[in-house]
C-alpha positions, 0 to 999 in steps of 0.5 A: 033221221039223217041219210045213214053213211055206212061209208063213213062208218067203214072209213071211221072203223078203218082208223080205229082199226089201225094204229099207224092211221092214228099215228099219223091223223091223232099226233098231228097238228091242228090245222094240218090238212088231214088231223083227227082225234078219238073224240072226232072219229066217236062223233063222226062214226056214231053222229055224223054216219047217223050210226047211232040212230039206226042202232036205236031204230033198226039195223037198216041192212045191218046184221044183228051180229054187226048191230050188236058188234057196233053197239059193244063197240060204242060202250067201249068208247063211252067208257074209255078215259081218253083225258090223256095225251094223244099217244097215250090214247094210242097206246093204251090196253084200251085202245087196243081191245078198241083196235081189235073190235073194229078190225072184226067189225070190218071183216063182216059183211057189209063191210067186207066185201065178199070174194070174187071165185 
């Protein structure tokens, strides 16, 4: 099993939790020095973080509210059409429930830090 990155999942779910980052990393030009697409982060959040494999072995420091939070989240990319053009991707209801989860997501430990009093 590859090192688990939860670094990269957080900076994966920052980008689907934001549409102005979409914006500008998903309608750029290949080739730009920064471009990414909804297939991109997909692989990167689940493959690249080696995300998937802990979801499939053990939470590794993961909540099973966060587990399971994660694995609604991959369902929903899986099933999403995103054959279409970039910003339709963007826009889209879809897009928009996908936006939603992971900015929850990002609100639970251990991505969410907890406050300092």
């Amino acid at each position: 099993m590859k090192d688990f990155n939860i670094e990269l999942v957080k900076e994966c779910l920052e980008e689907l939790a934001s549409i102005s980052s979409q914006k500008r990393l998903w309608l750029a030009e290949e080739g730009a020095s920064e471009y990414s697409s909804f297939n991109e982060v997909y692989s990167q959040l689940f493959e690249d973080s080696a995300l998937y494999e802990v979801l499939q072995t053990g939470h590794l420091g993961l909540s099973d509210r966060v587990a399971n939070l994660l694995e609604q989240l991959e369902v929903q990319m899986l099933n999403f059409d995103d054959e279409k053009p970039p910003l339709d991707v963007i826009l889209s209801s879809e897009m928009e429930e996908i936006r939603a989860l992971s900015s929850s997501i990002l609100q639970e430990p251990p991505f969410k830090k907890p406050s300092k009093s």
